[in-house]
N, CA, C and O of each residue as an XYZ file, in Angstrom:
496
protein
N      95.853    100.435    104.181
C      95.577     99.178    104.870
C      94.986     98.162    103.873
O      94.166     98.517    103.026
N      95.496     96.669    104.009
C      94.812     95.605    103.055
C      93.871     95.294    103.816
O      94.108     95.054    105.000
N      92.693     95.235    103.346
C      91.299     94.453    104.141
C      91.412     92.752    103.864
O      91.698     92.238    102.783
N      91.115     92.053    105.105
C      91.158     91.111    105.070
C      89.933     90.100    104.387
O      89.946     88.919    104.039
N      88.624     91.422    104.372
C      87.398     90.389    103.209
C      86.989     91.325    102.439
O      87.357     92.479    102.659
N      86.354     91.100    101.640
C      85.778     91.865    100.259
C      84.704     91.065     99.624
O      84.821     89.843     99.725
N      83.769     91.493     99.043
C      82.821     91.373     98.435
C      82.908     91.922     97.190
O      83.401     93.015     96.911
N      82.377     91.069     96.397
C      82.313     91.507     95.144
C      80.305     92.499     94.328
O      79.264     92.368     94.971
N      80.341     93.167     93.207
C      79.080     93.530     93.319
C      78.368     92.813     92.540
O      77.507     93.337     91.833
N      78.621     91.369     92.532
C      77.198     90.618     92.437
C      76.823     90.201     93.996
O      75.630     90.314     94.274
N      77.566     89.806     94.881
C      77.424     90.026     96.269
C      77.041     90.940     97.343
O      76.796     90.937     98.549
N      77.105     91.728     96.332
C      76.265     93.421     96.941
C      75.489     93.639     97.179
O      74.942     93.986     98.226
N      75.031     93.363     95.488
C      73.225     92.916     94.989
C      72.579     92.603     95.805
O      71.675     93.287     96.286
N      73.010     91.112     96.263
C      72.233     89.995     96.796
C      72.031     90.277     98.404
O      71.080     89.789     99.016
N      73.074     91.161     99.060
C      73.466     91.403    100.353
C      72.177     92.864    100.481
O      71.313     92.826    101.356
N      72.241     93.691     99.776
C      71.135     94.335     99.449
C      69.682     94.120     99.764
O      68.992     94.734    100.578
N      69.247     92.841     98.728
C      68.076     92.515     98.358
C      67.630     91.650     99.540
O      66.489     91.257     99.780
N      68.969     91.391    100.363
C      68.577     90.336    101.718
C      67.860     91.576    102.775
O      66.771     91.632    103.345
N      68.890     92.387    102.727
C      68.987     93.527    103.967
C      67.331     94.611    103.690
O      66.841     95.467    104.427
N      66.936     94.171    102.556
C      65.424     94.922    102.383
C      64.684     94.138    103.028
O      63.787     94.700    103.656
N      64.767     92.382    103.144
C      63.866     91.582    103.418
C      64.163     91.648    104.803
O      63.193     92.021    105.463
N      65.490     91.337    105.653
C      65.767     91.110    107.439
C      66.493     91.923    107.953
O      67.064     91.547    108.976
N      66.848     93.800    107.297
C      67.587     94.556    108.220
C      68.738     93.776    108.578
O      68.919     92.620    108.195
N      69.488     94.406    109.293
C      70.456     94.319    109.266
C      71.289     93.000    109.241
O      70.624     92.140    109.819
N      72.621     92.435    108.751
C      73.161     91.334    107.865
C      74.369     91.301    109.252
O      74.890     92.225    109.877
N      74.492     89.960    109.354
C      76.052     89.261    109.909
C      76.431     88.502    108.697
O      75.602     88.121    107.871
N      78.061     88.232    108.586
C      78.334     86.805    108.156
C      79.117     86.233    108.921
O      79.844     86.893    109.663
N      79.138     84.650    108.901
C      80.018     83.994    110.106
C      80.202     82.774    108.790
O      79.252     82.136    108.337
N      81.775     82.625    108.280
C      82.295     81.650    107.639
C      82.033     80.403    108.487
O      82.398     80.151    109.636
N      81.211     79.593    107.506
C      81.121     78.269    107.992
C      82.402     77.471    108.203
O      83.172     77.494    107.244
N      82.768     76.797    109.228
C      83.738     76.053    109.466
C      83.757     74.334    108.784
O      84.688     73.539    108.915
N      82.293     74.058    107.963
C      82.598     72.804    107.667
C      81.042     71.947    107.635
O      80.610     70.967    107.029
N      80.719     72.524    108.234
C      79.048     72.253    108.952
C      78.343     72.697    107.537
O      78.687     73.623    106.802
N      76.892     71.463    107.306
C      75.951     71.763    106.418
C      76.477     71.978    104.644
O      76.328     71.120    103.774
N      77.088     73.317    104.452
C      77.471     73.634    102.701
C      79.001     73.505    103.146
O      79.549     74.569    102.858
N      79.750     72.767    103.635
C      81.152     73.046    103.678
C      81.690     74.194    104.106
O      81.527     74.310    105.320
N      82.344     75.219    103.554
C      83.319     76.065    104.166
C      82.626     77.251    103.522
O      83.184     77.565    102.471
N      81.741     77.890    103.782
C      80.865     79.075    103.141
C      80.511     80.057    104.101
O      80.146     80.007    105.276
N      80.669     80.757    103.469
C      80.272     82.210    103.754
C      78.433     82.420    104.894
O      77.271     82.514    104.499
N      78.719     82.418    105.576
C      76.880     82.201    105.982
C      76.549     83.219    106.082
O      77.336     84.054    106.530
N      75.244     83.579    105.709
C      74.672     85.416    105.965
C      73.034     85.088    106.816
O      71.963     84.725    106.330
N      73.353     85.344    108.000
C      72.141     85.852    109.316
C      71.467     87.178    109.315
O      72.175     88.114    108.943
N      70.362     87.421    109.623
C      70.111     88.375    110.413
C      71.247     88.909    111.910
O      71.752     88.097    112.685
N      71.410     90.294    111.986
C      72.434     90.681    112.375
C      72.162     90.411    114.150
O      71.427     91.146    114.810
N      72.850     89.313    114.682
C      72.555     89.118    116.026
C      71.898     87.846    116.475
O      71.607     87.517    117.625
N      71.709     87.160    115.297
C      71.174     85.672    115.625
C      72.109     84.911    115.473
O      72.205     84.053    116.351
N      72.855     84.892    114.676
C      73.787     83.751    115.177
C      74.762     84.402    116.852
O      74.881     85.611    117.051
N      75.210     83.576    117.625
C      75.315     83.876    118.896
C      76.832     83.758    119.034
O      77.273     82.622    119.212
N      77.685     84.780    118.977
C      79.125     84.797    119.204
C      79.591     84.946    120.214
O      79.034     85.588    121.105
N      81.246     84.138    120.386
C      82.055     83.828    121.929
C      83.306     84.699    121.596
O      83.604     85.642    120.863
N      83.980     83.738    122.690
C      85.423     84.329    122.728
C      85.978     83.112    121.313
O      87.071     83.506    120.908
N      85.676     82.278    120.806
C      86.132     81.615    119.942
C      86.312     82.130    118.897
O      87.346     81.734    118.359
N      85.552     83.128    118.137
C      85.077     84.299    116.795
C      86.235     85.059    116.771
O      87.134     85.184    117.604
N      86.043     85.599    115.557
C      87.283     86.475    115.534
C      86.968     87.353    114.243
O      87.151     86.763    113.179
N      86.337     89.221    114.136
C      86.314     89.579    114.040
C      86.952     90.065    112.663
O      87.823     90.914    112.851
N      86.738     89.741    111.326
C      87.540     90.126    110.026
C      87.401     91.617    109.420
O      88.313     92.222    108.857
N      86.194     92.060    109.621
C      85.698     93.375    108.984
C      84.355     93.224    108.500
O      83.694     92.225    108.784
N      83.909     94.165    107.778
C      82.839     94.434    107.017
C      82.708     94.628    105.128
O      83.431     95.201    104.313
N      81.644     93.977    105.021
C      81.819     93.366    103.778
C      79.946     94.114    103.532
O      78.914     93.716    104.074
N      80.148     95.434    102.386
C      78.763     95.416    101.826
C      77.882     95.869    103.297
O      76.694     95.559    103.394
N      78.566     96.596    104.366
C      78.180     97.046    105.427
C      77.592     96.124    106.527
O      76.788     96.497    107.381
N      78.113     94.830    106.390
C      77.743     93.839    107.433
C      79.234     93.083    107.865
O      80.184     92.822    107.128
N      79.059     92.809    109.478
C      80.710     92.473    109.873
C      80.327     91.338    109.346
O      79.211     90.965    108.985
N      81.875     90.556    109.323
C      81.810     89.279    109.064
C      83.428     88.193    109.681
O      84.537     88.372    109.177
N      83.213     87.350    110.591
C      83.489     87.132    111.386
C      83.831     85.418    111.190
O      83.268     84.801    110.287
N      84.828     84.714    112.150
C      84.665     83.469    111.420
C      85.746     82.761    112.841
O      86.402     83.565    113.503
N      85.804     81.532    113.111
C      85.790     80.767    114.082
C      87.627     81.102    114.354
O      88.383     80.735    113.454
N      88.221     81.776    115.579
C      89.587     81.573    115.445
C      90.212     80.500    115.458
O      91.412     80.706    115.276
N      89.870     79.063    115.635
C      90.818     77.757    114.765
C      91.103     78.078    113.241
O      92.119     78.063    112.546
N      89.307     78.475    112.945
C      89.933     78.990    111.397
C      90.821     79.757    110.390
O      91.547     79.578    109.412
N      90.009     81.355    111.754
C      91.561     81.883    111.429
C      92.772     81.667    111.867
O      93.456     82.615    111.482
N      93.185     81.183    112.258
C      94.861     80.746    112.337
C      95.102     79.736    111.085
O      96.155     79.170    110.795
N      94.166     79.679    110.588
C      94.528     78.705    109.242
C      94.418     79.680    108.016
O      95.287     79.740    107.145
N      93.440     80.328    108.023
C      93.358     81.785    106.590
C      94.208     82.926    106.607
O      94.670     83.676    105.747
N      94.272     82.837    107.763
C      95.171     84.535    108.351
C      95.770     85.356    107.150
O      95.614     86.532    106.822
N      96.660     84.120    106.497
C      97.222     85.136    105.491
C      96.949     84.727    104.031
O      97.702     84.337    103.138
N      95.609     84.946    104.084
C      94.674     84.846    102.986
C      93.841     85.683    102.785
O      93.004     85.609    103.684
N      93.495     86.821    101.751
C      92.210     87.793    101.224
C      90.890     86.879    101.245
O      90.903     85.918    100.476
N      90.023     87.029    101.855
C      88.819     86.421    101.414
C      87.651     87.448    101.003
O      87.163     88.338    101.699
N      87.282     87.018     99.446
C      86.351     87.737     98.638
C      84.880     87.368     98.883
O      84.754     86.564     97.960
N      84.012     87.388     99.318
C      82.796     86.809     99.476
C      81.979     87.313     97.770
O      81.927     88.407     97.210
N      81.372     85.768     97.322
C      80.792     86.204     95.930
C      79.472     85.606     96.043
O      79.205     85.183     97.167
N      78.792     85.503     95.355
C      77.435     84.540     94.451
C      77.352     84.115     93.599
O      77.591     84.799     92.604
N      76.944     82.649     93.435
C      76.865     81.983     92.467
C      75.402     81.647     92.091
O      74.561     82.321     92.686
N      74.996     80.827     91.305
C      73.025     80.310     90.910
C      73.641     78.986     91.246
O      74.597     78.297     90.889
N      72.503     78.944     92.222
C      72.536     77.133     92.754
C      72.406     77.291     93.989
O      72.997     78.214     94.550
N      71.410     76.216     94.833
C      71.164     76.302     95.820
C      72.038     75.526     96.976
O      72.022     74.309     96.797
N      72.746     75.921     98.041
C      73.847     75.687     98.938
C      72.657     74.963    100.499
O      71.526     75.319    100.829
N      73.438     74.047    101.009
C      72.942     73.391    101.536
C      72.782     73.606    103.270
O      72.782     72.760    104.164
N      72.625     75.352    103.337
C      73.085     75.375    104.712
C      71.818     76.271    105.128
O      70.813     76.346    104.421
N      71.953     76.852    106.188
C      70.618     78.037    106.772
C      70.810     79.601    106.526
O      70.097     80.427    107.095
N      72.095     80.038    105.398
C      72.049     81.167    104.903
C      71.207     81.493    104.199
O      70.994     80.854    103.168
N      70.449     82.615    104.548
C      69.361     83.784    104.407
C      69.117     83.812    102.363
O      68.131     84.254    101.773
N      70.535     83.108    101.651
C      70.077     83.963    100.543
C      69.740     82.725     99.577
O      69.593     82.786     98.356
N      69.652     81.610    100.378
C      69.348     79.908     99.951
C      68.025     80.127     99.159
O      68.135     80.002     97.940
N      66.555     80.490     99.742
C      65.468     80.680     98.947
C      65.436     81.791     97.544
O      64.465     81.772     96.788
N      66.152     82.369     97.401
C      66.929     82.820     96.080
C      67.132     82.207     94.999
O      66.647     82.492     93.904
N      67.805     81.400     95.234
C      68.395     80.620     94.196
C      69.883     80.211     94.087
O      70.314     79.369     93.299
N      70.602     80.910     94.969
C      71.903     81.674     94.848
C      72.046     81.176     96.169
O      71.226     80.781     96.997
N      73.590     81.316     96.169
C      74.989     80.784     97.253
C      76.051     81.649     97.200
O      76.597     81.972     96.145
N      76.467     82.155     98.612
C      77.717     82.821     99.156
C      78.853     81.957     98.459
O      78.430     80.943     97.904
N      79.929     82.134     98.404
C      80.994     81.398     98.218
C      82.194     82.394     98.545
O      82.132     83.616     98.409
N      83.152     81.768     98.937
C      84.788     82.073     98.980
C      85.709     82.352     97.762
O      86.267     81.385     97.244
N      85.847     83.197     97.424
C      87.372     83.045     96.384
C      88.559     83.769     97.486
O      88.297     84.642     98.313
N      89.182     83.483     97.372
C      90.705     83.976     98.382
C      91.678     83.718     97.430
O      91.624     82.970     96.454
N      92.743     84.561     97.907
C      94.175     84.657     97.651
C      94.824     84.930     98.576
O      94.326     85.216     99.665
N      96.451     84.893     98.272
C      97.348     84.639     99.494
C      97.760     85.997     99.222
O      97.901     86.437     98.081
N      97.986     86.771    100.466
C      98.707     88.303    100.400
C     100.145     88.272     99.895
O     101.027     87.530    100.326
N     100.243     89.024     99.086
C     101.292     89.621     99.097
C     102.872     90.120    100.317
O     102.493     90.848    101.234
N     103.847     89.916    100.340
C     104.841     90.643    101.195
C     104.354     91.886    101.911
O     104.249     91.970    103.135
N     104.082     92.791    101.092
C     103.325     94.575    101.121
C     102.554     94.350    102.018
O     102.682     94.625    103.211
N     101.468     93.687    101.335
C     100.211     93.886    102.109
C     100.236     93.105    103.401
O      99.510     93.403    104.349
N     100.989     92.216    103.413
C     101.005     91.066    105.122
C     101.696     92.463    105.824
O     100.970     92.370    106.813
N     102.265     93.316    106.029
C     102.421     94.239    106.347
C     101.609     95.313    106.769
O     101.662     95.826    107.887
N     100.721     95.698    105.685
C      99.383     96.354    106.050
C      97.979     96.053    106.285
O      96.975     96.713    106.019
N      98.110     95.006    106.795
C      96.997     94.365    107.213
C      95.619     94.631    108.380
O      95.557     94.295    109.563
N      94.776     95.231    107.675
C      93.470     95.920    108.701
C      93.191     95.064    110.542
O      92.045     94.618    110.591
N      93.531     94.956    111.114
C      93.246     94.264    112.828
C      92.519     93.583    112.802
O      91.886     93.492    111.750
N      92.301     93.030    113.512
C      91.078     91.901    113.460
C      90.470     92.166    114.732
O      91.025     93.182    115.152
N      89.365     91.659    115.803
C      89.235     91.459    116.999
C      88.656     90.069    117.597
O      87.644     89.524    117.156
N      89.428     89.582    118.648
C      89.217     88.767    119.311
C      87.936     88.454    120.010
O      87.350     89.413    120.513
N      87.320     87.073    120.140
C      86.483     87.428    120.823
C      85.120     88.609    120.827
O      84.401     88.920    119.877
N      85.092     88.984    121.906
C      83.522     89.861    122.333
C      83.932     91.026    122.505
O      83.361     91.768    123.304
N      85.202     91.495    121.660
C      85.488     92.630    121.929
C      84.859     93.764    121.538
O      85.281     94.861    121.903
């Protein structure tokens, strides 16, 4: 199966060093709001999800989830969640750090649009 997100292990690190400070981690891709189109990382259960969300997988043992207008626009795109040094302008957890989530993606392959891990709708 191709996973639809991934993390890299400087993103690990940081997903780590969060999860010592607030237990357990969500991410919910920003749609546009605050740092632009970023990766956001919550405490697991505060940000408040609908039937609008849509379910990508787990990244570094936290789901991560992102608005379905959006996905119907990424769908057939890998998204890598990374870290960069520099401070991002939104209410993700890893802002007093120093450091920012970010996106790298690529477009799948033939193969892999084929084997592609499920997603879930909604509050499923």
């Amino acid at each position: 199966m191709t996973r639809r997100v991934l993390s890299t292990d400087a993103a690990g690190a940081v997903i780590d060093q969060l999860r010592e400070q607030h237990g357990d981690l969500m991410f919910h891709q920003s749609g546009g709001c605050c740092d632009g189109s970023s990766p956001m990382c919550f405490p697991k259960g505060e940000l408040m999800l609908n039937e609008t969300d849509v379910w990508l997988g787990r990244i570094h043992g936290c789901d991560f989830y992102m608005s379905k207008d959006q996905f119907e626009y990424w769908q057939h795109t890998q998204l890598i969640v990374d870290v960069v040094k520099g401070r991002g302008a939104s209410f993700s957890l890893e802002i007093p750090l120093g450091v920012r989530f970010l996106i790298r993606s690529r477009i799948y392959g033939d193969e892999e649009l084929a084997e592609l891990t499920p997603v879930r709708y909604g509050l499923q």
